[in-house]
C-alpha positions in Angstrom: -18.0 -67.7 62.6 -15.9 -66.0 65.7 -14.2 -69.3 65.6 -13.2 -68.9 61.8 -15.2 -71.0 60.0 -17.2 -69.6 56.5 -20.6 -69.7 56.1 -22.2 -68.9 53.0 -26.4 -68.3 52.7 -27.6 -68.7 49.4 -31.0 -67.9 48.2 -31.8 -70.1 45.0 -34.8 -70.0 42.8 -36.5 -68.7 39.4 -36.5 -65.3 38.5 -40.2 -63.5 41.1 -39.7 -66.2 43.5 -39.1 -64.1 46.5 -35.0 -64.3 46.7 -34.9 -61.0 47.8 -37.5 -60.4 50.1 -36.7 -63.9 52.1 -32.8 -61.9 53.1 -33.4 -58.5 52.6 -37.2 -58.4 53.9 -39.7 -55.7 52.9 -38.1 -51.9 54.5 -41.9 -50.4 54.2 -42.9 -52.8 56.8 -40.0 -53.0 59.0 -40.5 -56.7 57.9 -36.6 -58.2 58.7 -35.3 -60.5 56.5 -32.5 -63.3 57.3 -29.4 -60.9 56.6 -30.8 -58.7 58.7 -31.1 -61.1 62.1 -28.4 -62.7 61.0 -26.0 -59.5 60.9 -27.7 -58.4 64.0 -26.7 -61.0 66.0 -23.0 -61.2 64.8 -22.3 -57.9 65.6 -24.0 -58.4 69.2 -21.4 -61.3 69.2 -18.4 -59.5 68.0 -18.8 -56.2 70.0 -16.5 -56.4 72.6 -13.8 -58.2 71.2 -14.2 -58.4 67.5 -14.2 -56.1 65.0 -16.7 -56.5 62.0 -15.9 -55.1 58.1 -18.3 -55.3 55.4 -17.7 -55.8 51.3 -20.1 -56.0 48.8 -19.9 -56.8 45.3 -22.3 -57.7 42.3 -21.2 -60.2 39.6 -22.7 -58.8 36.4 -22.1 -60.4 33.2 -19.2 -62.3 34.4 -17.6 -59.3 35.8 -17.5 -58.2 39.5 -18.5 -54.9 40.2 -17.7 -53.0 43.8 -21.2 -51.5 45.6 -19.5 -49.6 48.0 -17.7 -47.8 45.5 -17.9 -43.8 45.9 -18.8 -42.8 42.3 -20.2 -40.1 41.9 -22.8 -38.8 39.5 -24.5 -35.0 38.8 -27.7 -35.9 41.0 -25.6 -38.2 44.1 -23.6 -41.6 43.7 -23.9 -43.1 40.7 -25.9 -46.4 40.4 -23.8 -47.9 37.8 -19.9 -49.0 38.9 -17.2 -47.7 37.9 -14.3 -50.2 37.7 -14.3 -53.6 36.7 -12.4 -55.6 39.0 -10.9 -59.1 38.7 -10.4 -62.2 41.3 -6.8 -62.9 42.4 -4.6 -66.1 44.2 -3.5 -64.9 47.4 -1.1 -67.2 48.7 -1.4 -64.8 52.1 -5.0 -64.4 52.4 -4.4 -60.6 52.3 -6.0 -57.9 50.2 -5.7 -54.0 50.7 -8.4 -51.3 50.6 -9.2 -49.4 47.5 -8.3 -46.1 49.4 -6.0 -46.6 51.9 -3.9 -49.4 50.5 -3.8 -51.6 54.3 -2.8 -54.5 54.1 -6.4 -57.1 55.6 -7.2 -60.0 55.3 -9.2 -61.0 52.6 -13.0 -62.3 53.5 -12.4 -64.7 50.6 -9.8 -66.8 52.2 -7.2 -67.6 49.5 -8.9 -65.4 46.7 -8.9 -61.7 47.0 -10.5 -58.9 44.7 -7.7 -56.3 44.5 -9.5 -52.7 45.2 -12.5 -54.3 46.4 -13.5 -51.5 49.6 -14.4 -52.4 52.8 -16.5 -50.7 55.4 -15.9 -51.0 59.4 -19.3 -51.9 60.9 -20.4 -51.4 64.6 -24.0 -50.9 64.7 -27.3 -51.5 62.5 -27.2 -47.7 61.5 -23.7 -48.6 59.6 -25.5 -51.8 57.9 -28.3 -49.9 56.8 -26.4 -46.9 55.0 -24.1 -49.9 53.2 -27.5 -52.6 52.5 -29.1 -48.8 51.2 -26.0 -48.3 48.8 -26.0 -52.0 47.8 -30.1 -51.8 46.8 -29.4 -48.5 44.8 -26.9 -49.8 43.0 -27.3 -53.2 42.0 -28.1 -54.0 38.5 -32.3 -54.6 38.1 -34.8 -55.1 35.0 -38.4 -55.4 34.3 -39.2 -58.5 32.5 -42.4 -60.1 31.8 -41.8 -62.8 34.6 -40.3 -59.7 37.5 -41.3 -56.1 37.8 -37.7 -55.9 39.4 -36.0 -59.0 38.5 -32.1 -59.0 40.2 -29.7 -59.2 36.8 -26.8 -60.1 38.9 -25.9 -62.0 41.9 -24.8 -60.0 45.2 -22.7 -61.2 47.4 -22.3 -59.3 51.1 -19.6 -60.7 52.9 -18.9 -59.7 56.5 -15.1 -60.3 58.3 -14.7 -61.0 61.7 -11.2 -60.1 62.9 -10.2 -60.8 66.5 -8.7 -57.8 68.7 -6.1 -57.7 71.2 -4.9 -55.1 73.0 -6.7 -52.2 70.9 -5.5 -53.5 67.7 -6.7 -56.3 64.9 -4.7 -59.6 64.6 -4.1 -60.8 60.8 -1.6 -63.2 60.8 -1.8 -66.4 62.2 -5.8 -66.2 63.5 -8.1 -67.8 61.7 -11.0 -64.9 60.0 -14.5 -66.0 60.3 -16.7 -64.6 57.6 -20.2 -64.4 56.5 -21.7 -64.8 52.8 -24.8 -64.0 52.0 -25.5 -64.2 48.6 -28.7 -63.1 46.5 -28.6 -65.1 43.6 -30.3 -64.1 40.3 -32.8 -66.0 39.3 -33.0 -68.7 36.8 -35.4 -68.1 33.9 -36.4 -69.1 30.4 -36.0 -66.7 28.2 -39.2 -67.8 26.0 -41.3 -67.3 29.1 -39.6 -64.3 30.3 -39.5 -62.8 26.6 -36.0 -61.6 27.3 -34.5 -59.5 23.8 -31.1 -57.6 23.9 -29.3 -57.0 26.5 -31.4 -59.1 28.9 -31.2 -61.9 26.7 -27.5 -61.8 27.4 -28.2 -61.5 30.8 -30.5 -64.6 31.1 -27.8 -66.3 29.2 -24.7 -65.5 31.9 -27.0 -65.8 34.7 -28.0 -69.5 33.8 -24.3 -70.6 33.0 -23.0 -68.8 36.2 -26.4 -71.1 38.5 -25.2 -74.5 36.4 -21.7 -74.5 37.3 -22.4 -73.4 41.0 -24.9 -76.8 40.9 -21.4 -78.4 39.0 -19.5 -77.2 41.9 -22.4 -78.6 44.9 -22.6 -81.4 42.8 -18.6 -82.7 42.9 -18.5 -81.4 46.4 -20.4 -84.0 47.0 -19.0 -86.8 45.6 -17.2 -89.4 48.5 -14.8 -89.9 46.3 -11.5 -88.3 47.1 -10.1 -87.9 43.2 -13.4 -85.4 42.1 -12.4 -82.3 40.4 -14.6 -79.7 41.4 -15.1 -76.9 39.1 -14.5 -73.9 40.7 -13.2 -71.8 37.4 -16.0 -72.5 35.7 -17.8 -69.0 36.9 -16.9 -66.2 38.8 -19.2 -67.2 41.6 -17.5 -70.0 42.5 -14.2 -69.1 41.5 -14.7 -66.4 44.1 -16.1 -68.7 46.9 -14.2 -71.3 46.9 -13.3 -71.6 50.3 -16.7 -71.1 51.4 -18.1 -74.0 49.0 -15.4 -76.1 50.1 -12.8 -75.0 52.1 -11.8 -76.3 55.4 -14.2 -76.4 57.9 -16.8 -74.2 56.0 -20.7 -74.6 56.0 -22.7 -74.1 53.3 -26.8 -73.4 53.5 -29.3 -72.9 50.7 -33.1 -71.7 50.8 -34.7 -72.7 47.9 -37.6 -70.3 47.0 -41.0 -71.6 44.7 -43.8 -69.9 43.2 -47.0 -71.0 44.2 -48.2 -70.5 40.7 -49.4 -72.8 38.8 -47.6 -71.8 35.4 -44.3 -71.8 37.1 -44.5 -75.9 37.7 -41.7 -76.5 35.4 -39.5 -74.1 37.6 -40.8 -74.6 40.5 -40.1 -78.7 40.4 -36.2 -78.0 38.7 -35.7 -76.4 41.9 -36.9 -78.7 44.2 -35.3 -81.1 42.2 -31.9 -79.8 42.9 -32.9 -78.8 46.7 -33.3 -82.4 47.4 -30.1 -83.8 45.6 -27.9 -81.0 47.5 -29.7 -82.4 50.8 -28.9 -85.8 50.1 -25.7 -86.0 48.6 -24.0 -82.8 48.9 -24.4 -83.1 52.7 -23.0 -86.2 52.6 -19.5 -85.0 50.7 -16.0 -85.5 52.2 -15.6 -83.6 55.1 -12.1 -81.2 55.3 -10.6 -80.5 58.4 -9.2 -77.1 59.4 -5.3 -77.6 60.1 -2.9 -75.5 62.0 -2.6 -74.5 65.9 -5.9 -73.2 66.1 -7.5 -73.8 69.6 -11.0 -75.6 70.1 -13.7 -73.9 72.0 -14.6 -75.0 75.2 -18.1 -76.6 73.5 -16.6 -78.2 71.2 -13.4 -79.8 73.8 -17.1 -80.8 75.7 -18.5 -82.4 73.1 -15.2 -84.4 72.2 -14.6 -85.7 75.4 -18.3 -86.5 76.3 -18.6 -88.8 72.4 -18.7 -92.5 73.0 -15.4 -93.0 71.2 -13.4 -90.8 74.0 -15.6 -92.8 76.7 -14.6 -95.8 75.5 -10.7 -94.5 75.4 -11.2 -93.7 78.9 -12.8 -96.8 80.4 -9.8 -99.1 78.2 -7.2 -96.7 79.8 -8.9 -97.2 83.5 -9.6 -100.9 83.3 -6.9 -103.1 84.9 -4.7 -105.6 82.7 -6.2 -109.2 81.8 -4.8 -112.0 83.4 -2.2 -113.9 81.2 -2.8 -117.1 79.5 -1.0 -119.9 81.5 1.3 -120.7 78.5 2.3 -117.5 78.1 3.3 -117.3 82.0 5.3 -121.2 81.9 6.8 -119.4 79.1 
């Protein structure tokens, strides 16, 4: 990531399968979950010469909804949003804050959610009052499956923007970011018993998981002319770059029940685990263009591969005697 590659986490699974608790972990336990450690150690990487933001967003319905948003209500912040926003082409990679209008880089790469807010992080204190807002305000329901079932997916994204001199560099440095998105889960809704409102719910939330297995799916595909169907949700309209943009990585934890009556679910999900592990991993590779400099691990590991070996020993190696035709010639 401090190298500017984007990694997205997904959690995937039916609706009670622990989605939640495997990133977020259990607060009433002190029981960390992978957001946690994983934020933890970025920001022990990034101290010193890095600065960190953080933006989070729900995608509700087909609409994107900011969770850091300040609105609010007669008792404190309010836990519905209060502006609908929408996912714009930046041909710049730059978005500006909701309040102050400054011009950033946008953690989406070439997409950008116009009034989307972000926070500067430094510590876990800063985290915690943003993940706090986040789990207040994010859209949940009791259904017969859940007794909090998640009715949209999150997605907490965290930019890391280089420093020099006691400022931030934008242009022409690559932004490493951080995805980790909370997925609703997939459910039927004769099992679930979903009416109303939820029903609608269900209904978005198992378009919205379809085309994001579309979108793994054509990924990939080794064949070069695949359209990849990245407008077919918001999710993936949104994360494009992450799904497959140059030089991103992509990892998914699929979650079962251990139940018994959730074989049907459980075995769609391993299902798709194990086709995204064999053929998605397998997809055409993109490289990152432009005058971006290679670590020092990774200038090791190219010049220690057998191909640059072999380079080397042809280049040492001294000429082949001619032929004796060749030298009457």
């Amino acid at each position: 990531i401090l190298e500017g590659t984007h990694v997205c986490i997904f959690a995937y699974g039916q609706t009670g399968a622990g989605k939640t608790y495997t990133l977020a972990g259990q607060r009433s336990s002190k029981q960390p979950g992978i957001q946690d450690l994983a934020i933890g150690d970025l920001l022990r990487l990034a101290k010193e010469s890095f600065e960190v933001r953080l933006t989070a967003l729900e995608i509700y319905n087909e609409s994107i909804q900011d969770l850091l948003s300040t609105c609010e209500g007669a008792s404190g912040p309010s836990r519905a949003p209060s502006e609908r926003l929408e996912v714009r082409q930046s041909r710049e990679g730059l978005t500006s804050d909701a309040e102050t209008e400054e011009a950033s880089p946008s953690p989406f790469g070439s997409m950008r959610v116009p009034g989307l807010k972000s926070w500067t992080v430094q510590d876990s204190a800063d985290v915690e009052e943003a993940l706090e807002r986040v789990r207040t305000k994010r859209h949940v329901a009791s259904t017969a499956l859940n007794e909090r079932s998640s009715r949209s997916h999150t997605v907490l994204s965290l930019s890391v923007l280089r420093r020099s001199a006691g400022t931030v560099e934008y242009l022409g440095v690559p932004v490493g970011v951080l995805h980790i998105v909370d997925l609703a889960g997939s459910e039927r809704t004769k099992v679930s018993q979903a009416e109303g409102l939820q029903m609608k719910e269900a209904n978005c939330i198992n378009r919205s998981l379809s085309a994001l297995a579309d979108v793994l799916f054509a990924l990939g595909d080794s064949s070069s002319s695949a359209h990849v169907p990245y407008r077919n949700s918001k999710l993936t309209y949104l994360l494009q770059d992450a799904l497959g943009g140059p030089g991103c990585k992509t990892f998914l934890f699929a979650q079962v029940s251990p139940d018994a009556q959730d074989a049907h679910e459980s075995y769609s999900t391993l299902t798709f685990a194990a086709r995204v592990a064999t053929s998605v991993q397998k997809g055409r590779l993109r490289l990152r263009t432009g005058n971006v400099s290679p670590s020092p691990r990774r200038e090791l590991r190219e010049r220690d591969s057998p191909s640059a070996r072999e380079e080397n020993w042809r280049a040492a190696a001294p000429p082949l005697p001619r032929r004796r035709e060749e030298a009457k010639s």
